[in-house]
N, C-alpha and C positions, 0 to 999 in steps of 0.2 A: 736499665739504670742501676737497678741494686747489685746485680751479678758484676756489673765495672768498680763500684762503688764500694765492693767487697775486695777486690784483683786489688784495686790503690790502697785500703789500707791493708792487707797482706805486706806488699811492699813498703810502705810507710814502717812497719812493726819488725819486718826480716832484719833492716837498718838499727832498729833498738836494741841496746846493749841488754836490755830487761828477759826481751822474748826470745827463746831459742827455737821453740817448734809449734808448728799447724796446732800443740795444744793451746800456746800461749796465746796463739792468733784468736783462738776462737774465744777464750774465756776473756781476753781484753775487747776485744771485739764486744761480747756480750752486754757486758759494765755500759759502755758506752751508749752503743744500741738501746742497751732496756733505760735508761733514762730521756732520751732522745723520745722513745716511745710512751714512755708515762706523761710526758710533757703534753703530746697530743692526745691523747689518752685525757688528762685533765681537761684538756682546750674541749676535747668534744662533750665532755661532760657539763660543762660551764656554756656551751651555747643549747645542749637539751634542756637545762633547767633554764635557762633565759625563757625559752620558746615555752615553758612550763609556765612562766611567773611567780621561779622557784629563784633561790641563789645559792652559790653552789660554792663550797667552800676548798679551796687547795688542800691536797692531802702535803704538799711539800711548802715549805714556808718559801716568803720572796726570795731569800738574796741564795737559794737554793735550788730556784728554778732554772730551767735550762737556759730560759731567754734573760737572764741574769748573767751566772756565772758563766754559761760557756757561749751564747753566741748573744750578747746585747748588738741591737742593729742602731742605726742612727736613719735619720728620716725617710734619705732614701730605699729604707727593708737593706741594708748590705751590712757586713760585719763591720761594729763600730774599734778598728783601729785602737783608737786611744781608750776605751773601757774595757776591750776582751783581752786578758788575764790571757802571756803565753811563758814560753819557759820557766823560770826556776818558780817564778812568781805563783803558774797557775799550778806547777805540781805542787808544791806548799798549800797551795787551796786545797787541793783534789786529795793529799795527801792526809793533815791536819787540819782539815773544817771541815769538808764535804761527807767524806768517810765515817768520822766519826758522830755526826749531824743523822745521816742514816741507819747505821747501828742500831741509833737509840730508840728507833720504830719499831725493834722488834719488845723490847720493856714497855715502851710504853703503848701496845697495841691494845684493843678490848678482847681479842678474843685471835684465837691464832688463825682460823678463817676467813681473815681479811686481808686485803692487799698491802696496808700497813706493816702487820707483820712478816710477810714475807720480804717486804723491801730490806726489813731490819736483818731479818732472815739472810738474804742476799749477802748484804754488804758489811752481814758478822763475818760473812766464810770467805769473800774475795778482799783483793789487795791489789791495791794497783800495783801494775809491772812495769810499767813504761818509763824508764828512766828519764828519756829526756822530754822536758815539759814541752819543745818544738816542734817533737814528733806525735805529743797527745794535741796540741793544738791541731795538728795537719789533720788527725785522723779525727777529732770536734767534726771540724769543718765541714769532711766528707759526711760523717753522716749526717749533719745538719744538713743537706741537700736534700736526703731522704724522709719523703711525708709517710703517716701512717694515718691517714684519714680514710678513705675510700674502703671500700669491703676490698675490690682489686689489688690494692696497694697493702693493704695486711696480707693479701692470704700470697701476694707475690711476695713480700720479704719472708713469712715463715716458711715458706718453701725452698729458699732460698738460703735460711739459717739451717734448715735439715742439710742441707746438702753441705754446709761448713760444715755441721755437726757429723757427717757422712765422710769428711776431710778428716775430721782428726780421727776419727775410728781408724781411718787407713795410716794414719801416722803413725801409731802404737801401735807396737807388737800385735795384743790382744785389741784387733779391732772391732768383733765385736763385741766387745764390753760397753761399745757408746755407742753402737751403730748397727741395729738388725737391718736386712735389708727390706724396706717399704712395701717391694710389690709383695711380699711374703707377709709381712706384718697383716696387710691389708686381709689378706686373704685369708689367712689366722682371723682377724677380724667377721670377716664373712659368713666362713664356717660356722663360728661362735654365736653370731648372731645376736648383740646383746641389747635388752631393749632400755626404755629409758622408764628409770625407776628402780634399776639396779643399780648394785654397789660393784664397781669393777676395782679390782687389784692387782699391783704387779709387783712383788714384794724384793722385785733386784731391777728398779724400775729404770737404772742408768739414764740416758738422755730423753725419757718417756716418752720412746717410739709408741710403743702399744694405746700407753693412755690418750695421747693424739689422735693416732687414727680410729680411735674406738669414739672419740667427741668427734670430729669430720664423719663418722657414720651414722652415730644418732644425732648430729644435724639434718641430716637428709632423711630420718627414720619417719618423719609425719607426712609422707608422701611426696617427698623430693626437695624441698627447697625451705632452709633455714627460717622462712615467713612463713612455713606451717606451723612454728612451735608456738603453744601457747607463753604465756608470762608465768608460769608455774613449770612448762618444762623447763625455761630457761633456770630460773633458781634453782630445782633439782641440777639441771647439769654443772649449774657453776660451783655449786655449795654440799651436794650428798652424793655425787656418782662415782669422782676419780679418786683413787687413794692408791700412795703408791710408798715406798719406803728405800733408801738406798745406804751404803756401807761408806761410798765416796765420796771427800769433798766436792770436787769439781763437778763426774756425774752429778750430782746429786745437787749444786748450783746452774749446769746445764740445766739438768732436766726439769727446774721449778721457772726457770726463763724460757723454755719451749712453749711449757702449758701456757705461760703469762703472753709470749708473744704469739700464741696460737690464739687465745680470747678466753682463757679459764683464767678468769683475775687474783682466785686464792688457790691455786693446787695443793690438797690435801698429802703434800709430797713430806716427808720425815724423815729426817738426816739420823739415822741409825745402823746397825747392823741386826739384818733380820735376823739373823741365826743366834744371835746371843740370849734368843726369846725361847724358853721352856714351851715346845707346843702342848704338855698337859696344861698350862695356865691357858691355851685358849677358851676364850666360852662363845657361849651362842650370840652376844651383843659383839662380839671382834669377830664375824664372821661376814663373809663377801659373795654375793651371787654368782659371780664373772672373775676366773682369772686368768691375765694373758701375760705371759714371761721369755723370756732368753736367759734362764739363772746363767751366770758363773760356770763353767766346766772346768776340769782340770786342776781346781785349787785345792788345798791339802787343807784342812780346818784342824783346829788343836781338839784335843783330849776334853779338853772344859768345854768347848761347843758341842761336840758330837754325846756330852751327857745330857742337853737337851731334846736328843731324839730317842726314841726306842731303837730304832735300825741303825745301831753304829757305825758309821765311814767316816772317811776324813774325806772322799770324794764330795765336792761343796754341791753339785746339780741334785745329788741324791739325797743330801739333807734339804735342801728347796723343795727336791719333789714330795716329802713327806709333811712339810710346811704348808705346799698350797691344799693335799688333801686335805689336812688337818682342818685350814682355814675357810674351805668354801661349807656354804648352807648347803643341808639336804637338796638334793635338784639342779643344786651347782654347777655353771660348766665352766670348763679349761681347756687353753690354747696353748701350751707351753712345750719350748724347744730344748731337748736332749742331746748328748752324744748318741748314735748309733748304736756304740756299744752296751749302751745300756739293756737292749733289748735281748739281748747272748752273755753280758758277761756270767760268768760263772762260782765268782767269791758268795759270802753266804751274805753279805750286803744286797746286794744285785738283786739274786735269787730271792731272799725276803720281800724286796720293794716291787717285785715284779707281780707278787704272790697277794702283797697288801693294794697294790692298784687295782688286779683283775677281780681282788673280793667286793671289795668295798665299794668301786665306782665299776661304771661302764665307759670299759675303754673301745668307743666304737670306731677310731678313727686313725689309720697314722700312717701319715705323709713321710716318705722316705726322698731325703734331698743330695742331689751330687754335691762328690764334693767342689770346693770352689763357690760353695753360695755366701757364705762370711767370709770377704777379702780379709787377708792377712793372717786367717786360721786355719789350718790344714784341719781340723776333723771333720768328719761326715756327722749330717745330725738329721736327726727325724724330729716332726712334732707329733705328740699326744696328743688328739683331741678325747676328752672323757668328763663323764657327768657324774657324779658321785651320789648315794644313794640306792644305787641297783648293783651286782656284780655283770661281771663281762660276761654275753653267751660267746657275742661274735667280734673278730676285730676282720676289717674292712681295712686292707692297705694298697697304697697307691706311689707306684715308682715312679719318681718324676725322672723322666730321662731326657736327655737333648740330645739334638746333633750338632754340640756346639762344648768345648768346655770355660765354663764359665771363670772370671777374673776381674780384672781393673776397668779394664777397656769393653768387657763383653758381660756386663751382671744381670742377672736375673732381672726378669720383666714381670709383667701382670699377665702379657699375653701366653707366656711358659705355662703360669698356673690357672689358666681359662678350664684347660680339659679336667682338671681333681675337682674343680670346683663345680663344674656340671655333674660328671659323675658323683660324687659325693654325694649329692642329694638322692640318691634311688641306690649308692652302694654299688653299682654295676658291677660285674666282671669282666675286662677290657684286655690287650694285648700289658697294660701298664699295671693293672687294678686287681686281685682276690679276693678272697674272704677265708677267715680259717675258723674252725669252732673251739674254743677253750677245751673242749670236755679230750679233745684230739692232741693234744701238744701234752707235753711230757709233764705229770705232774707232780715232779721230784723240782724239776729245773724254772719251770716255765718260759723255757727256753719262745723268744717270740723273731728269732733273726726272720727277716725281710727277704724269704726267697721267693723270687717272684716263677710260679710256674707257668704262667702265660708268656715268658719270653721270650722269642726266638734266636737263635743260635749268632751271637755276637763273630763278626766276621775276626779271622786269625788276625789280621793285623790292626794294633792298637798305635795311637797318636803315640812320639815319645811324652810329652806332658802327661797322657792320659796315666800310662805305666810310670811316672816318676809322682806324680800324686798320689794314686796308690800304693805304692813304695813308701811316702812318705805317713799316710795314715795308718798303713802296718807295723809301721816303727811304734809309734804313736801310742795304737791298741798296743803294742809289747808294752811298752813304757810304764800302761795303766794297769796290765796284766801282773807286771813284775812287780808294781806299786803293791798293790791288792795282797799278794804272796807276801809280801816283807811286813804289810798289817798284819796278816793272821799269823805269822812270826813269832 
């Protein structure tokens, strides 16, 4: 029901003079949807406190609630005709009352940790797009169809919403910038291992893939099922565990409607730019147990940001990767996705950051990925797994390879990453899997390229895709190569 309910208004919004692309589908889509959802969200509230012999007060005033302005019914439950507000009428409402009526939640909130504030939060940074008021009524309608009562019926729509959110990544250019892909996240998640009573962070948090599936795993972390948690896990996980920070409006109005419609009702999410932060200004109280990331690659940062770090680049993943060291506690661990090249480049950026990770944390881990695993990004990227606090003796690397090249139609599964994830725990050495000793690798460069010597002699002939993908990530690496050289310039 939701996956058709989502197709109709796609179509409903392609007709809108307002929306031009699978972004605009998803961010008007969201508006809608998360009020639709608070409305039931309140309902269920107002019948536990019933059943308490408590009374429970609307966070949103009457003529503001859903079963008001956008869908009043008349006796029969069916949409009342003559009271629901459509064309010029209701965009004038939704436009000049509604809009500005929510705003004002984030002023007038107690504290920014509350769902208040983030509503205001919300509906400071969007805007309705929908020009015609015909086509917001049609698209009311449908999701007024849509219940969010049942534990099934949430955890079917945000499943659901990822996978829009999964849409427009592939829409943009830079797809993932809103869209790592799940069965990897998860797995990132696994390895990690993070328990409840930490502080996790993702400080380029985009559609808050990581922070999601990292609350979906310490759900299940008191022995399998969400009714293990005490009434004290639950307040750590809704109020002290996720924090995440982001540069973009949209991500970053995404990604605080993800957590809300995943069940974190305040997401500790902060509409900023991490990098504009001095990491000498960190201290020990802004520091995070757990950090799981996809930074940015490939963007060029200015002069004034890159004097917040000690290791000058304009390359953006490399000032992130200096950030999350900086920012994790002693004992800290990190899941966080690189370009490949980071582990070979050879500018004295590179070579320094390579030199400050193997010292200072243990980098015990790192999954090497085809390419083709971020649709719509040609680089190849490996994740760092490393805990900070000890230096590196050994790193343990694992070549995920397929006999399959991955895309649109063929992406990355859970079943792909079954075999790192067994092995990983005991480190094996496998036809895929090594081990190298720090004290053995060059210690001018720290040269760490991913050559796998377990691997058997790749037959002469390659797919044409296989040979023009790699073509095109050779270009790529020149690109970054030539960048680097025109720095040190």
């Amino acid at each position: 029901m939701f996956e058709q309910t989502f197709k109709n208004i796609d179509d409903i919004l392609h007709k809108d003079a307002g929306c031009g692309s699978e972004l605009d589908y998803v961010e008007q889509t969201s508006w809608v949807l998360f009020l639709k959802y608070l409305d039931d969200l309140e309902q269920d509230k107002a019948t536990a406190a019933e059943l308490s012999c408590k009374t429970y007060t609307n966070i949103i005033a009457k003529e503001y609630q859903w079963t008001v302005w956008a869908t009043p019914k008349d006796k029969d439950g069916k949409l009342d005709r003559h009271k629901a507000l459509t064309g010029d009428d209701l965009k004038d409402f939704v436009d000049l009352k509604l809009f500005p009526y929510l705003k004002k939640f984030k002023a007038d909130a107690e504290s920014a940790d509350t769902i208040e504030y983030k509503i205001g939060e919300i509906f400071s940074e969007l805007k309705n797009r929908i020009q015609s008021g015909y086509n917001l009524r049609e698209v009311i309608n449908r999701i007024d169809e849509l219940r969010f009562r049942t534990h099934a019926e949430k955890h079917e729509m945000s499943h659901l919403y990822e996978d829009k959110i999964k849409n427009m990544g592939n829409a943009g250019r830079n797809g993932g910038e809103y869209y790592t892909p799940r069965p990897l996240i998860k797995t990132i998640v696994k390895v990690v291992a993070p328990e409840i009573g930490q502080k996790i962070y993702d400080g380029a948090v985009g559609s808050a893939g990581f922070l999601v599936e990292a609350f979906e795993y310490l759900k299940h972390s008191r022995g399998g099922e969400p009714s293990a948690l005490t009434t004290n896990d639950i307040e750590i996980l809704q109020k002290k565990t996720f924090y995440g920070k982001e540069k973009k409006s949209l991500a970053y109005i995404i990604g605080t409607m993800n957590m809300i419609l995943h069940g974190v009702e305040a997401p500790n999410i902060v509409h900023t730019n991490t990098l504009a932060e001095n990491i000498a200004d960190i201290q020990e109280k802004d520091r995070y147990d757990v950090v799981l990331a996809n930074p940015p690659f490939g963007g060029k940062e200015r002069a004034e940001v890159q004097q917040n770090f000690p290791i000058k680049t304009g390359e953006t993943a490399s000032l992130f990767l200096q950030h999350f060291i900086k920012i994790m506690k002693a004992g800290g661990k990190a899941g966080v996705v690189i370009k490949n090249t980071f582990l070979s480049n050879t500018d004295n950026a590179s070579v320094s950051l390579r030199k400050l990770l193997i010292e200072n944390c243990n980098l015990h881990t790192v999954l090497d990925l085809p390419g083709g695993t971020f649709t719509g990004a040609g680089v190849k990227t490996v994740v760092l797994f490393f805990e900070k606090g000890s230096s590196t003796k050994n790193v343990w690397f694992y070549q995920l390879n397929l006999n399959r090249n991955l895309g649109k139609t063929n992406a990355l599964n859970e079943k792909d990453l079954n075999d790192f994830i067994e092995l990983q725990k005991t480190k094996a050495d496998s036809e895929n899997s090594w081990s190298i000793a720090v004290k053995d690798i060059d210690q001018k460069t720290f040269d760490l390229t991913a050559k796998n010597p377990n691997k058997k002699e790749e037959a002469a002939l390659r797919q044409p895709q296989q040979i023009l993908e790699e073509m095109k990530a050779l270009d790529e690496e020149s690109a970054d190569i030539l960048n680097a050289i025109l720095e040190m310039i």
